[in-house]
C-alpha positions as CSV (number, residue, x, y, z in Angstrom):
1,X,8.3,-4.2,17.2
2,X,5.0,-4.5,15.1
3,X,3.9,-1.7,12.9
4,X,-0.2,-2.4,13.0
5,X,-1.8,-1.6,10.0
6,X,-4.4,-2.4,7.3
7,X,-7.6,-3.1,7.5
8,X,-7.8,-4.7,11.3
9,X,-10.9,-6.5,11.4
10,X,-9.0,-8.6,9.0
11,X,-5.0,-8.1,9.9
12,X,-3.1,-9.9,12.1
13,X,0.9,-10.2,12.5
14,X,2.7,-12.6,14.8
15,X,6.3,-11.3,15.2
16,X,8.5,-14.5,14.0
17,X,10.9,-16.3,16.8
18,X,14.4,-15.3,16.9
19,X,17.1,-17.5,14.6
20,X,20.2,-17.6,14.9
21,X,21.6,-15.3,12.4
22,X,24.8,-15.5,9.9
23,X,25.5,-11.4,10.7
24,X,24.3,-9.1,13.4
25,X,24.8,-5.6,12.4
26,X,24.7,-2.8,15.2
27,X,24.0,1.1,14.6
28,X,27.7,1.4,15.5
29,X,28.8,-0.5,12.9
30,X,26.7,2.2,10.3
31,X,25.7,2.4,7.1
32,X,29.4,0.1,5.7
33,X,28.3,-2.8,8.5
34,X,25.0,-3.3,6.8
35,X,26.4,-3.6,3.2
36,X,29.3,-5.9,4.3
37,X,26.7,-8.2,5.7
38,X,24.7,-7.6,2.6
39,X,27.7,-8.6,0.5
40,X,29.3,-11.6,1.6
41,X,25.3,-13.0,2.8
42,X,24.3,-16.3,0.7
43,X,21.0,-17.6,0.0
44,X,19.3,-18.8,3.0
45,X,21.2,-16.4,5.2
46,X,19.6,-14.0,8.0
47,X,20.9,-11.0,8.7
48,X,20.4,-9.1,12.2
49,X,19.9,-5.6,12.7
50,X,20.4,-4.1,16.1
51,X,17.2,-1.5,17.3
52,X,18.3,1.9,17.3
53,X,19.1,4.9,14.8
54,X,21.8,4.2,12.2
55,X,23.5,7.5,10.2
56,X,23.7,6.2,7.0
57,X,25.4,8.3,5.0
58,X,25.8,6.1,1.6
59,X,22.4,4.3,-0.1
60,X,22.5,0.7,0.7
61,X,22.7,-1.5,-2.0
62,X,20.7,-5.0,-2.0
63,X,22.7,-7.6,-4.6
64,X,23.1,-11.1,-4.7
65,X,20.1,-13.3,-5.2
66,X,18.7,-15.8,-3.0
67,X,16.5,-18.7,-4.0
68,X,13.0,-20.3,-3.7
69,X,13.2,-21.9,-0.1
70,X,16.5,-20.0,0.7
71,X,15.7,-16.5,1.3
72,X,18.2,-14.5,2.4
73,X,16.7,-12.1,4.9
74,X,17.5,-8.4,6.3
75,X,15.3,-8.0,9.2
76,X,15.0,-5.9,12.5
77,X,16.3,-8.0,15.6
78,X,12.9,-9.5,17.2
79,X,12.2,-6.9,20.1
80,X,13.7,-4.3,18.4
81,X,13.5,-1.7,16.0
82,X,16.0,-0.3,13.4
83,X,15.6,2.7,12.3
84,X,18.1,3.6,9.0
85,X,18.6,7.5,8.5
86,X,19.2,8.8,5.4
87,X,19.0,12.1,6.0
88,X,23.0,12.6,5.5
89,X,22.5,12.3,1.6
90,X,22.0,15.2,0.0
91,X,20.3,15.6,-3.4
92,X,21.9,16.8,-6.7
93,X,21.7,20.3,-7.7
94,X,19.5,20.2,-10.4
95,X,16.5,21.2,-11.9
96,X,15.8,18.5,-14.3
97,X,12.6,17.2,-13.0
98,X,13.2,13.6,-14.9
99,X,16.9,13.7,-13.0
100,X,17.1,9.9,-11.2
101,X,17.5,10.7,-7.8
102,X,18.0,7.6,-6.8
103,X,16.9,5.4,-3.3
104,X,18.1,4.9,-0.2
105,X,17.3,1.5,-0.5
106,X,18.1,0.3,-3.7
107,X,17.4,-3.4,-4.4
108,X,18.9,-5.7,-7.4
109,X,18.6,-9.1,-6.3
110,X,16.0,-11.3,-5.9
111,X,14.1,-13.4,-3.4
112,X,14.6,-11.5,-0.2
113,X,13.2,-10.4,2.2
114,X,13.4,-6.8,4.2
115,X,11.4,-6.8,7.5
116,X,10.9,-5.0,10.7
117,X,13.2,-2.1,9.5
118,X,12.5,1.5,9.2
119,X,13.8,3.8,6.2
120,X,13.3,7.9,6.2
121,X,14.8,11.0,5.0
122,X,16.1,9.8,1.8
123,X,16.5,12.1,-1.0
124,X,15.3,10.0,-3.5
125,X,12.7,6.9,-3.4
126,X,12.8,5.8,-0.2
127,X,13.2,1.5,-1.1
128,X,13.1,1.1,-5.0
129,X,13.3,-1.9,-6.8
130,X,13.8,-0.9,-11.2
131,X,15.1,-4.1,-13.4
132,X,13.0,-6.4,-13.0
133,X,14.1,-8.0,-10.0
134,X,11.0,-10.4,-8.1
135,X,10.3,-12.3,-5.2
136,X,10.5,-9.9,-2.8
137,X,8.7,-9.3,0.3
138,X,8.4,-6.3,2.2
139,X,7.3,-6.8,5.4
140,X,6.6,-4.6,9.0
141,X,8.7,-2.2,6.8
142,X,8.0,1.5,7.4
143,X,9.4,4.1,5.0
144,X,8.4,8.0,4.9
145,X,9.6,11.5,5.0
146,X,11.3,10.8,1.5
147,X,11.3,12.9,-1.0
148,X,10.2,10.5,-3.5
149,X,7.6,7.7,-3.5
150,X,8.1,5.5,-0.2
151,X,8.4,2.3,-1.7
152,X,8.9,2.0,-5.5
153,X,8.5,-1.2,-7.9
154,X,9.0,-0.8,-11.5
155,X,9.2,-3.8,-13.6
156,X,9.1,-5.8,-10.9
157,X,6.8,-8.3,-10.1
158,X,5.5,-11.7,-8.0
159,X,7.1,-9.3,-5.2
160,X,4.4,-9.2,-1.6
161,X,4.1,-5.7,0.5
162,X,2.4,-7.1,3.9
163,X,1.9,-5.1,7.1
164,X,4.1,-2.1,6.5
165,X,3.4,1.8,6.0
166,X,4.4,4.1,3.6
167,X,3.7,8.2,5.0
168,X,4.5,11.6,4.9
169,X,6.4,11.4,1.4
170,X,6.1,14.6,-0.8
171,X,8.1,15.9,-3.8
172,X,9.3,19.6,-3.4
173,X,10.9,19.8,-6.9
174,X,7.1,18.9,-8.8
175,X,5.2,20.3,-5.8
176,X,4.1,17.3,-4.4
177,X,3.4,15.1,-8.1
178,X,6.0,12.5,-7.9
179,X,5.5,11.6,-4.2
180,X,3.4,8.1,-4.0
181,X,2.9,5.4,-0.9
182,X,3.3,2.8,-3.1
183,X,4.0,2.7,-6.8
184,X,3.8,-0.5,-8.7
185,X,4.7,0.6,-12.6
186,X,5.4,-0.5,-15.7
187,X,8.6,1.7,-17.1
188,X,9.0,4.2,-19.9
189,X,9.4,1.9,-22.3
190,X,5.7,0.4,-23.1
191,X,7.7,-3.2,-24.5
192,X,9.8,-2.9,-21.7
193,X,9.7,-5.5,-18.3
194,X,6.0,-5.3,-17.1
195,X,5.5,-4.6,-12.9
196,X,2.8,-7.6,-12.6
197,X,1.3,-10.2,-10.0
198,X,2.4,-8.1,-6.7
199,X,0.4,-8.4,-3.4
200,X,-0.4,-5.5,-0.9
201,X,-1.6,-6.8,1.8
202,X,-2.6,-5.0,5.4
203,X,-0.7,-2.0,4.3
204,X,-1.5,1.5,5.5
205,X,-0.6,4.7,2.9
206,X,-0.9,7.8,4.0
207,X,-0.4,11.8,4.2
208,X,2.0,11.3,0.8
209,X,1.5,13.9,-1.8
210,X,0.6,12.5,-4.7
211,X,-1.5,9.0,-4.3
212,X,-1.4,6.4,-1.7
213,X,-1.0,3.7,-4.0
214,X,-0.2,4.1,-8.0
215,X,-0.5,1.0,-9.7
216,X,0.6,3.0,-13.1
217,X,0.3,0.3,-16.7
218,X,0.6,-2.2,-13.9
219,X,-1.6,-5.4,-14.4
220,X,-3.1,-8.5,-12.2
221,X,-1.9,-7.5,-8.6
222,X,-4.1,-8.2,-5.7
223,X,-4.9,-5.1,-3.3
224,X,-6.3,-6.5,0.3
225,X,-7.3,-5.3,3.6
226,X,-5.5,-2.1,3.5
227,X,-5.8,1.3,3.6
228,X,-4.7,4.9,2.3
229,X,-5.9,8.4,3.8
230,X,-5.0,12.1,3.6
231,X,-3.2,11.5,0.4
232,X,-2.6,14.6,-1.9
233,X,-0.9,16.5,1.6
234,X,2.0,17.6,2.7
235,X,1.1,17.5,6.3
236,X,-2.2,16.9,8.3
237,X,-3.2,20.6,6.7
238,X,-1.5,21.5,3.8
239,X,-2.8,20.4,0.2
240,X,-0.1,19.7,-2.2
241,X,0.0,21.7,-5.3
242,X,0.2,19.3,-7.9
243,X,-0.4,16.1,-5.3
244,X,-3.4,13.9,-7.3
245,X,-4.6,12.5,-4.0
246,X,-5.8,9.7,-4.6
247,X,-6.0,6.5,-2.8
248,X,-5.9,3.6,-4.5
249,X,-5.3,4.9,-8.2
250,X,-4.5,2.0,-10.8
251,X,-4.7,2.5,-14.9
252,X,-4.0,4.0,-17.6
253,X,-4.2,2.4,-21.3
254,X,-3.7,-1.8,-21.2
255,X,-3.5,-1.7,-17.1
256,X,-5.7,-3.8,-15.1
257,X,-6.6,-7.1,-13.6
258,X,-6.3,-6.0,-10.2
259,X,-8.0,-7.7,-7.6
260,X,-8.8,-5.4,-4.7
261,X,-10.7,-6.9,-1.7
262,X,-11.7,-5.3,2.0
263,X,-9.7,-1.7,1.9
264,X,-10.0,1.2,3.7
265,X,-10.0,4.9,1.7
266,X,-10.8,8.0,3.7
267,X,-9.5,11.9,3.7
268,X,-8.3,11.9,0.6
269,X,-8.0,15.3,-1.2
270,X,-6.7,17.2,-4.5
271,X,-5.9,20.9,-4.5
272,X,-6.7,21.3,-8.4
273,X,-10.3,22.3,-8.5
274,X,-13.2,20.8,-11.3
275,X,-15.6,18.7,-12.6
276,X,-12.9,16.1,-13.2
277,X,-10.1,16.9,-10.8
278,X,-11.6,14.9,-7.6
279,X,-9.2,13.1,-5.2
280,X,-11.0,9.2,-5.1
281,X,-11.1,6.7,-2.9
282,X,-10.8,3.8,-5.7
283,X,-9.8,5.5,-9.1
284,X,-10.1,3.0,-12.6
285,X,-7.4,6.1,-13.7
286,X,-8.3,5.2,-17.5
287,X,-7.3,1.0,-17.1
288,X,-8.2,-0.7,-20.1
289,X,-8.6,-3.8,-18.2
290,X,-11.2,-4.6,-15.9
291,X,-10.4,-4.7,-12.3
292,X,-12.8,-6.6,-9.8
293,X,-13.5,-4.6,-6.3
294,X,-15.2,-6.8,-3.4
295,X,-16.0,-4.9,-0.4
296,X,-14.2,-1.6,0.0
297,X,-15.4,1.6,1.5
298,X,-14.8,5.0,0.4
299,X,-15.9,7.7,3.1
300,X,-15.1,11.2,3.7
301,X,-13.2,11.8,0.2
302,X,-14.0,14.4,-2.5
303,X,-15.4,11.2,-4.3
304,X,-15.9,7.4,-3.6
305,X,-15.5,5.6,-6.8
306,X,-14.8,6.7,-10.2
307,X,-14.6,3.8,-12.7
308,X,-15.6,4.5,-16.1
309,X,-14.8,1.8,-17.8
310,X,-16.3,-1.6,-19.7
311,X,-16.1,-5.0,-17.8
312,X,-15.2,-4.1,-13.9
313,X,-16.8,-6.1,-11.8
314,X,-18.0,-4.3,-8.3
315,X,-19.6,-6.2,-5.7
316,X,-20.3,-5.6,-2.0
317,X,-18.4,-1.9,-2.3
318,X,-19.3,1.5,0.2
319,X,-19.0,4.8,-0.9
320,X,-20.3,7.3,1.6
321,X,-20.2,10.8,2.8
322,X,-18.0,11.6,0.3
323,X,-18.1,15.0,-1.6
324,X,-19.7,14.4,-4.9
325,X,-21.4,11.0,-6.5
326,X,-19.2,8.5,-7.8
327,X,-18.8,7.7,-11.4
328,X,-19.8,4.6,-12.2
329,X,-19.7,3.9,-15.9
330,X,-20.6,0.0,-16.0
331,X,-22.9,-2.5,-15.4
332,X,-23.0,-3.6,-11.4
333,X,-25.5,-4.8,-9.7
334,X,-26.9,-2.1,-8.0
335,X,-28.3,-4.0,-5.0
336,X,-25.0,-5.4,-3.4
337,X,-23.1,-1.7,-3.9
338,X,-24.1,1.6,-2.1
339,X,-23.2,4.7,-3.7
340,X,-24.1,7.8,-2.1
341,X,-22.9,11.6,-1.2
342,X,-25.3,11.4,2.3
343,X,-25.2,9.6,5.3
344,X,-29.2,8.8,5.8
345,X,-28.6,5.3,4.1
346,X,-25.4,4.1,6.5
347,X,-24.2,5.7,9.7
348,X,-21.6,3.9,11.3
349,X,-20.4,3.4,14.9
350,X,-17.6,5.3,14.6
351,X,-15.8,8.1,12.5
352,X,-12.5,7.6,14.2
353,X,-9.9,6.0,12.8
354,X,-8.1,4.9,16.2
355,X,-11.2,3.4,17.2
356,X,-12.1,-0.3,16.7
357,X,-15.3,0.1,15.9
358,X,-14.1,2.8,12.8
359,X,-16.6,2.6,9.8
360,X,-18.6,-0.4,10.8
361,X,-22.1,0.2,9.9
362,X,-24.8,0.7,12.5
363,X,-27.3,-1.8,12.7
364,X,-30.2,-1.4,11.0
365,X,-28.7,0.5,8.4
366,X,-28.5,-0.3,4.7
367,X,-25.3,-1.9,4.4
368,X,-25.9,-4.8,6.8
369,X,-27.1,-7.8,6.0
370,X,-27.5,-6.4,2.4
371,X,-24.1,-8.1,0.5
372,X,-24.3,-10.8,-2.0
373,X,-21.8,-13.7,-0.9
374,X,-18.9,-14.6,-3.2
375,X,-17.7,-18.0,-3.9
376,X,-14.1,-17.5,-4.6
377,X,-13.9,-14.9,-1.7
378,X,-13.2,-16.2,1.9
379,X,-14.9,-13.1,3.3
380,X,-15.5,-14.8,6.9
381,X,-19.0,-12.7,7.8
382,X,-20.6,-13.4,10.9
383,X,-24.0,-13.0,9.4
384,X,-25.6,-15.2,7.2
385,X,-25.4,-12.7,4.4
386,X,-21.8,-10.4,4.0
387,X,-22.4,-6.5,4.7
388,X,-22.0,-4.3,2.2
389,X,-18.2,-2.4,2.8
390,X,-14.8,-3.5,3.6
391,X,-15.7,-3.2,7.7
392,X,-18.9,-6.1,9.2
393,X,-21.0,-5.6,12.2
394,X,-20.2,-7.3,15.2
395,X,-21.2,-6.8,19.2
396,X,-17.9,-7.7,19.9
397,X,-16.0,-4.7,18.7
398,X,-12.7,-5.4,20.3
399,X,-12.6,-9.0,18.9
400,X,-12.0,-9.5,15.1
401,X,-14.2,-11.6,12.6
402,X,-13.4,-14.7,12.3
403,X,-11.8,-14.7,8.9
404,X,-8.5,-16.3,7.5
405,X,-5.7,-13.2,7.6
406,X,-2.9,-15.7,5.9
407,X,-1.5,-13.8,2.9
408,X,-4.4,-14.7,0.3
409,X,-3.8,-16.9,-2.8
410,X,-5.5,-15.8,-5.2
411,X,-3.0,-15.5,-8.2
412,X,0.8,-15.1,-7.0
413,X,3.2,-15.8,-4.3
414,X,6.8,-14.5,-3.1
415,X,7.7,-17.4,-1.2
């Protein structure tokens, strides 16, 4: 099964071949059958999991390391789709708001690899990763209805999040604060293990409480071709109380050196009014860094872009019909970025999201044609010259631009 997500002019999965595995795990075998197979697995091993629902009622534990060119490997059965329930657990009785409420998926080894696998209900984080552990990859994972963030990495790094979706989180005990997509963050300790060089790539975040993605004191991950919307809810109608909303949020103090190319922010909200309480698109969050942005679009938010900062380098970015202007504190070259609340400089072909031809910009409108190309950017426009925004114009809206969709190199790597 293939969850489709991220930007998908740009995204493409192909499901890999069946193996032969070392351990195939069905839902009969529960919650104890996947954590044998977890413990006695050695690097380069692949273990099966069976489609259907599995009761867990005990958090999974991920040990053991693998190593570079033997991965060990906990995926979904080709064809099928796993789905491990968590809702069993019960939380502490507390009302410590800093209590650890742990994960349902708790990872503490290194190089491997979860795919095709569904995790919801948990108490806690839904997958966390906390010491420093790296080399994962995440991928056609789908965690939400947790109470915590979705998927969690603190002080963890050169870890890759590809084609997966992280929804419908929310934290009842902060009223919605704690409750992220995806956070990558540095730990309480400021000298502690930093969470650095991590890829998301064609991810989807959405309808979580607090932000889609938090990359809190996090520094030099790359952000492509995926997107986050409705964040700062608690369902499709229902603001959060204390929910940020943002969707891409990255900062504060030394964070930064992000690179975040061709995603997707739309719908998302904040309950807290004033002048500086807006749910953004693509949110600097105080990053004392600079962080480069090439082709994104913000639409339909309170505002598009607020980044405030010295040295962030924006090129080729949307930001329309959202709410109120966005900040822009720097020096960017106004001709390759469009930054407006109306909609009489780009209209697009479509305002749905399930449609193909979702914010691609009508011909003849500002944004096409109008980009500046970039060197060190396979962007793969059809046009002589890029369009400004993270979607291009093309006749041929069921096709996809011809662009390379392998996991981008541009400064780390999992494998």
């Amino acid at each position: 099964m293939v969850h489709v997500a991220g930007n998908r002019q740009f995204c493409s999965y192909t499901v890999p071949q069946q193996q032969e595995p070392a351990y195939t795990v069905s839902p009969e075998d529960g919650a104890s059958g996947i954590q044998q197979a977890i413990d006695t697995a050695e690097p380069g091993d692949l273990i099966y999991l069976e489609g259907g629902t599995y009761e867990m009622d005990s958090t999974l534990s991920i040990d053991g390391n693998g190593s570079e060119g033997n991965r060990i490997t906990l995926a979904g059965k080709p064809g099928e789709r796993p789905v491990l329930d968590f809702s069993q657990l019960s939380a502490p009785d507390t009302e410590d708001p800093e209590f650890d409420f742990g994960a349902a998926v708790e990872v503490n080894g290194e190089y491997w690899t979860m795919r095709n696998v569904e995790v919801r209900e948990s108490p806690g984080f839904g997958i966390r990763a906390q010491h420093g552990e790296h080399h994962l990859v995440i991928e056609n994972v789908e965690s939400y209805n947790n109470t915590l963030t979705g998927l969690a990495l603190i002080e963890s790094s050169h870890n890759e999040i590809r084609h997966s979706s992280f929804h419908h989180n929310y934290d009842p005990m902060n009223v919605g604060e704690h409750a992220d997509g995806i956070g990558i963050k540095q730990g309480p300790d400021p000298q502690g293990k930093n969470a650095n060089e991590n890829l998301v790539y064609c991810t989807d975040m959405y309808l979580n409480s607090d932000d889609g993605f938090d990359g809190y004191r996090s520094n030099d991950n790359d952000i492509f071709y995926s997107r986050a919307w409705e964040n700062g809810k608690i369902n499709g109608t229902v603001l959060a109380e204390s929910g940020n909303g943002n969707g891409f949020k990255f900062g504060p103090h030394s964070a930064g050196g992000h690179l975040v190319v061709g995603n997707m922010a739309w719908g998302n909200e904040r309950k807290e009014e004033g002048e500086y309480s807006k749910a953004t698109g693509f949110d600097y969050n105080g990053a004392g860094e600079p962080i480069i942005l090439y082709h994104n679009t913000a639409w339909n938010n309170e505002m598009g872009f607020n980044f405030q900062n010295d040295g962030a380098i924006l090129i080729n970015n949307l930001a329309v019909g959202n709410d109120v202007e966005s900040k822009i504190w720097i020096s960017y070259p106004e001709e390759y970025n469009i930054f407006t609340t109306s909609d009489d400089r780009v209209s697009f072909r479509s305002t749905d999201p399930a449609d193909p031809d979702f914010l691609m910009p009508e011909s003849g409108t500002d944004a096409v044609d109008a980009g500046d190309s970039i060197d060190s950017l396979d962007w793969g426009t059809v046009q002589s010259t890029p369009d400004i925004g993270a979607v291009e114009l093309h006749e041929n809206a069921s096709g996809t631009v011809e662009a390379s969709t392998d996991v981008p190199a541009a400064n780390r790597s999992a494998s």
